[in-house]
C-alpha positions as CSV (number, residue, x, y, z in Angstrom):
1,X,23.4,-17.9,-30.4
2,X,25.6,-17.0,-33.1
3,X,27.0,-14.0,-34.3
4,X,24.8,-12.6,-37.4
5,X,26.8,-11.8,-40.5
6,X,25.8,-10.0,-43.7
7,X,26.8,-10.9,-47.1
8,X,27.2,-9.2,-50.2
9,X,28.2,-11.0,-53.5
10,X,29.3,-8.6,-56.7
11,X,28.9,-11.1,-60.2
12,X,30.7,-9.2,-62.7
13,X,29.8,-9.4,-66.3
14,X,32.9,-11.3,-67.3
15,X,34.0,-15.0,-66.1
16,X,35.7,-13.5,-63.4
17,X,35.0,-14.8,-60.0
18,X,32.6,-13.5,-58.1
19,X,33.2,-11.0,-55.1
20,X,31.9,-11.6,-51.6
21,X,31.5,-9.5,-48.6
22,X,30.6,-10.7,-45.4
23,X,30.1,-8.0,-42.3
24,X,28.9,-8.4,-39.0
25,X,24.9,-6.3,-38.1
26,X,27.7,-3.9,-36.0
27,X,30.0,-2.8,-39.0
28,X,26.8,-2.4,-41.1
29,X,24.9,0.0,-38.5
30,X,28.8,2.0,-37.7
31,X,29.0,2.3,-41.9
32,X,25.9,3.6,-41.8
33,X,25.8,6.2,-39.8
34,X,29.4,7.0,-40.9
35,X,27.5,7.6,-44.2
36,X,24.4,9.7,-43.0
37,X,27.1,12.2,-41.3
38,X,28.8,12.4,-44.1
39,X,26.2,13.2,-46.4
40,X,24.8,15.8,-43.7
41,X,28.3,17.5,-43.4
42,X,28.1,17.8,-47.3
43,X,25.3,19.1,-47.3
44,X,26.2,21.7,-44.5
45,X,29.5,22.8,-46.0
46,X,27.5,23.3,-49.4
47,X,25.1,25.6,-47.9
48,X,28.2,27.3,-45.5
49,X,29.9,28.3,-48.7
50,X,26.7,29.8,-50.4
51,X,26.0,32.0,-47.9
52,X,29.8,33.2,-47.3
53,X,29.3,34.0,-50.5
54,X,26.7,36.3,-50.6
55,X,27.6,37.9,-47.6
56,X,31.0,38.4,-49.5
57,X,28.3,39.9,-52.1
58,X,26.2,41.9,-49.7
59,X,29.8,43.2,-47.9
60,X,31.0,44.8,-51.1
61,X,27.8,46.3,-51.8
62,X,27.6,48.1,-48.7
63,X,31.5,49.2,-49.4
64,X,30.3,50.8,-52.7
65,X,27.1,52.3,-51.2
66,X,29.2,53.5,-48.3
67,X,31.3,55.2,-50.8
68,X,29.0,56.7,-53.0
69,X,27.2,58.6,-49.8
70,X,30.7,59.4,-48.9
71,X,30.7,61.0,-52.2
72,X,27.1,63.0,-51.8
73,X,28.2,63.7,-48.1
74,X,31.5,65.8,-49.4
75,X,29.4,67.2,-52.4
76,X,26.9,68.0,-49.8
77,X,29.1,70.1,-47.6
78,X,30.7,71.9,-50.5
79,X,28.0,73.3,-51.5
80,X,26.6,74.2,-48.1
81,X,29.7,75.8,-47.6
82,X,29.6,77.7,-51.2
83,X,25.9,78.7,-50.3
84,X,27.2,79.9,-47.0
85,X,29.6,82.3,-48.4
86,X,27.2,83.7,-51.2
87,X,24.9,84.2,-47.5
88,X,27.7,85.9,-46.0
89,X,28.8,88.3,-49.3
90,X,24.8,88.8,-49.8
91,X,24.3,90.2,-46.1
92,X,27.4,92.2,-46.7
93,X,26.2,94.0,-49.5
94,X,22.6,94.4,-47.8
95,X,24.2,95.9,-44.9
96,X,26.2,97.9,-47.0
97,X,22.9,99.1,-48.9
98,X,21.1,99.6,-45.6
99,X,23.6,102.6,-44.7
100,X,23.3,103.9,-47.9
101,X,19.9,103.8,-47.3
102,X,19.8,105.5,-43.7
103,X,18.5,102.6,-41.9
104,X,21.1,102.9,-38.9
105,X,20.1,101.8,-35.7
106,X,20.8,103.4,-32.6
107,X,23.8,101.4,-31.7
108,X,25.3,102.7,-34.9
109,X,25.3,99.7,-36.7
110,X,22.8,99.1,-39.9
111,X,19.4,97.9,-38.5
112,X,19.2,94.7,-40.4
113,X,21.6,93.2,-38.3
114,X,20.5,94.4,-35.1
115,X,17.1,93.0,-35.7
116,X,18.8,90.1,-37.2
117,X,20.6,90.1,-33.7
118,X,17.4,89.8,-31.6
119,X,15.5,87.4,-34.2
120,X,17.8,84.6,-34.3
121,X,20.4,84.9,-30.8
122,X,18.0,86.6,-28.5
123,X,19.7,88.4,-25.6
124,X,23.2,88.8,-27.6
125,X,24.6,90.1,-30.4
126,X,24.2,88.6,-34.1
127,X,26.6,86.2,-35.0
128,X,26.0,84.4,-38.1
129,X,24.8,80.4,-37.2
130,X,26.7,77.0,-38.6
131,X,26.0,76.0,-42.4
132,X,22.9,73.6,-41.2
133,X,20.3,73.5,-44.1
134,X,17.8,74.9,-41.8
135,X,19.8,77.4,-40.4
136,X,21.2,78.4,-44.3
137,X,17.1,78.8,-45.3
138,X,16.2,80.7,-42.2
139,X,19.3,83.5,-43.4
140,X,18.1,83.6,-47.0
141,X,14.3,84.5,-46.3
142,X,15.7,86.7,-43.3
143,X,18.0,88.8,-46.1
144,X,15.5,88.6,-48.9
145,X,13.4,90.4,-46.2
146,X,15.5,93.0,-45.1
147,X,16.7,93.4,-48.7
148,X,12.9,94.3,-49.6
149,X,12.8,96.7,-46.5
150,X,16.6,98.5,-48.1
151,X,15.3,98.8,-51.4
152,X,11.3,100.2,-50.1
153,X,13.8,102.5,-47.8
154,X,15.7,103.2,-51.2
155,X,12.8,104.1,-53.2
156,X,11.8,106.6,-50.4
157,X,15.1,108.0,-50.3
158,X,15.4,108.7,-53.9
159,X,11.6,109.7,-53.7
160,X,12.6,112.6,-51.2
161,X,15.4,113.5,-53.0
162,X,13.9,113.7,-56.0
163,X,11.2,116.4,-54.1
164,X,13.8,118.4,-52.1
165,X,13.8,121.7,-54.2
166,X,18.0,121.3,-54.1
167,X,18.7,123.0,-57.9
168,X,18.9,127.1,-58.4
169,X,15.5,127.7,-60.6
170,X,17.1,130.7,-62.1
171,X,21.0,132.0,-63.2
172,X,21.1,135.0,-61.4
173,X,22.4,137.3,-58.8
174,X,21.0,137.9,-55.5
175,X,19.6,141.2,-54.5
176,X,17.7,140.1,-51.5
177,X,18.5,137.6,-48.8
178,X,15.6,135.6,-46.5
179,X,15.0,137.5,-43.3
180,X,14.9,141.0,-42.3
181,X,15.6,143.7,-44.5
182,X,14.1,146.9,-45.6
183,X,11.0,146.8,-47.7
184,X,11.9,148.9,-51.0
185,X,8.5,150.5,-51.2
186,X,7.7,151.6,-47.6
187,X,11.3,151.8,-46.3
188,X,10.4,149.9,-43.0
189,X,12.3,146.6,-41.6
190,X,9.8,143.6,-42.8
191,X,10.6,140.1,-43.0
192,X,11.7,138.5,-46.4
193,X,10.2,135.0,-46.6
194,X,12.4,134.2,-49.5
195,X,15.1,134.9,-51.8
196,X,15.4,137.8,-54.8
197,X,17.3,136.5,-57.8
198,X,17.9,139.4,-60.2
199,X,17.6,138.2,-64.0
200,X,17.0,139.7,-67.1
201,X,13.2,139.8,-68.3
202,X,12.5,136.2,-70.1
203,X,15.0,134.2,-68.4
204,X,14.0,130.6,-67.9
205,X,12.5,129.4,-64.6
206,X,13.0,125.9,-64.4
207,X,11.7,123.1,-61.5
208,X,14.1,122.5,-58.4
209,X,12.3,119.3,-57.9
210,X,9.8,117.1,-59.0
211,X,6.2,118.0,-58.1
212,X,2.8,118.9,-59.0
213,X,2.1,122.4,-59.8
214,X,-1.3,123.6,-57.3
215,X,-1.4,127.6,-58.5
216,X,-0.7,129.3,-61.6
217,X,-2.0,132.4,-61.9
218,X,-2.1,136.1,-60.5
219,X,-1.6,137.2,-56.9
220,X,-1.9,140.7,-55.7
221,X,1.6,140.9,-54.7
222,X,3.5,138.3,-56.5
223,X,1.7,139.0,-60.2
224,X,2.4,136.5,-62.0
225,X,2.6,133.2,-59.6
226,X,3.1,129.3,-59.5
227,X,2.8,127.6,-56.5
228,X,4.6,124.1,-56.8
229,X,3.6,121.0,-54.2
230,X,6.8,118.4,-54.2
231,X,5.5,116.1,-51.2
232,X,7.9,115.0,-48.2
233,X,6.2,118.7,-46.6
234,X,8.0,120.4,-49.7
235,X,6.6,123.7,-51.5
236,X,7.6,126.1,-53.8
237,X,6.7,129.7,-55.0
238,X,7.5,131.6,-58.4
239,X,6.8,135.3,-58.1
240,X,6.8,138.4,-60.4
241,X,6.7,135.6,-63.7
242,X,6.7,137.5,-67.3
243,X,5.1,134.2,-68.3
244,X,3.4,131.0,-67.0
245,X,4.1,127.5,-68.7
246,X,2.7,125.5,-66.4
247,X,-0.8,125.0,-65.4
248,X,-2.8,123.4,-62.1
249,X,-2.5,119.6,-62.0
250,X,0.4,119.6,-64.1
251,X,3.2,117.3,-62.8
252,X,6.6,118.8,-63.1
253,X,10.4,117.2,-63.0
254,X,13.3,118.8,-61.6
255,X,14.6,121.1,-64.7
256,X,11.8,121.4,-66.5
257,X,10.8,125.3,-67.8
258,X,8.1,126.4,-65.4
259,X,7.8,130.2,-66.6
260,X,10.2,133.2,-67.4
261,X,11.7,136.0,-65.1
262,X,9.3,139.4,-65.1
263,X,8.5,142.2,-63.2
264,X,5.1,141.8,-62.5
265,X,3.2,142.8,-59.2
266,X,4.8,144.6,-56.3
267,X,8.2,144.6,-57.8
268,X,10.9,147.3,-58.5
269,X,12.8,145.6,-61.1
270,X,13.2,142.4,-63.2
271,X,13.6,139.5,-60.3
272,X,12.2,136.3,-59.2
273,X,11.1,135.8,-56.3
274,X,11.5,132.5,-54.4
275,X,10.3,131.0,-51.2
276,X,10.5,127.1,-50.4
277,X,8.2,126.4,-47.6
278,X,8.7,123.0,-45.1
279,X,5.8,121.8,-43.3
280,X,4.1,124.5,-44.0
281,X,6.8,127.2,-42.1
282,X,9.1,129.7,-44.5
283,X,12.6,128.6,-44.4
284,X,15.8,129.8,-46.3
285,X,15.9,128.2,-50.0
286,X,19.7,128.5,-49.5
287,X,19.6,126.1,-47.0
288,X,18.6,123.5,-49.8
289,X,20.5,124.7,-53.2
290,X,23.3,122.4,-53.9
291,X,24.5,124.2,-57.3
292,X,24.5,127.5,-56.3
């Protein structure tokens, strides 16, 4: 049996001859698949270079999103690190206001720290903690806290200054110190519970403190009388007045005309006579004047 053959004859349009190709069933199967893997490869290498190049596209996108939270991650820690410095100045100034305040604890140290200490390192002493966002919001409520505790403590302070009797209610001399002495009328040793300021009749009594005034009025002894109430365990008493200005109930600041100087009652002369009472016990009005 023969081998078979294939032929192909081309006719072109012209009066050329014709073209003839003869091939063997072999050569026709080899070109074949010679074909087929060609037009696979092509077809491979097309889609190859599509998706090189969109992993070339995804690649630089992840280089400019890498960069732009490189960007965010420095602004980021700046600004932790500014907020962790205004933290640090703020707790400064707290602490500083805390000692102004009084609130010391026993260790010496202002008391905001201390119980700073035992709130966030337990068992040591208070070191301030790294700039974590957490950690930076845990500080700020901790010191808007304690600031609220320095300025109540504040408040009080300037409360209880403002009610210790610490002004001379008259300009005058004194005649009579607190203690023993000897009582002008009976000539005996008796115990002075406050302080004789000699003063010419009609001299202006004014307020040490701030207060409310609970008696005004005459006393047996004292004639003429205020009795002033300044809280904190603060009182004062006005004896001997020419003249009352002030009346019960009447709230009173420190400087303001009470009364005038007089020689009413058990007296020998124009004076007042002052007595500042603590917790209800007499106690030396020197003790307190700051502008004498």
């Amino acid at each position: 049996m023969g081998r078979r053959t294939h032929t192909v004859i081309i006719v072109p349009h012209s009066k050329a001859d014709f073209i003839k190709f003869s091939f063997s069933t072999r050569a026709f199967m080899i070109l074949a698949s010679v074909a087929s893997v060609a037009v696979i490869l092509s077809v491979v290498a097309i889609g190859f270079t599509g998706s090189a190049a969109d992993r070339r596209a995804d690649v630089s996108r992840l280089e400019s999103e890498n960069q732009e939270l490189v960007r965010v991650n420095q602004e980021l820690e700046s600004t932790i690190a500014a907020v962790q410095q205004r933290l640090d100045d703020f707790e400064k100034r707290t602490s500083q206001l805390a000692l102004a305040a009084g609130m010391v604890g026993e260790s010496g140290k202002p008391m905001i720290l201390e119980s700073a200490g035992s709130a966030m390192n337990t068992g040591g002493p208070y070191t301030p903690l790294p700039g974590d966002i957490n950690v930076l919001k845990l500080r700020g409520d901790m010191i808007a806290e304690h600031l609220l505790e320095v300025e109540q403590a504040m408040a009080d302070q300037e409360q209880k200054l403002s009610s210790t009797p610490t002004i001379a209610p008259v300009i005058g001399v004194i005649t009579d110190g607190f203690g023993n002495r000897r009582d002008p009328f009976t000539g005996k040793r008796a115990y002075h519970h406050g302080l004789d300021l000699s003063a010419r009749r009609g001299t202006p009594i004014v307020a040490p403190a701030d207060g409310v005034v609970v008696f005004a009025g005459r006393n047996n002894g004292m004639g003429r009388m205020i009795r002033i109430s300044h809280g904190f365990g603060f009182q004062t008493v006005y004896g001997h007045l020419d003249k009352i200005l002030v009346e019960p109930g009447q709230d009173v600041r420190r400087g303001e005309e009470i009364g005038h100087v007089g020689n009413t009652g058990r007296s020998t002369g124009s004076h007042l006579h002052y007595e500042v009472l603590k917790d209800g016990r007499f106690v030396n009005p020197l003790y307190y004047i700051l502008d004498a």
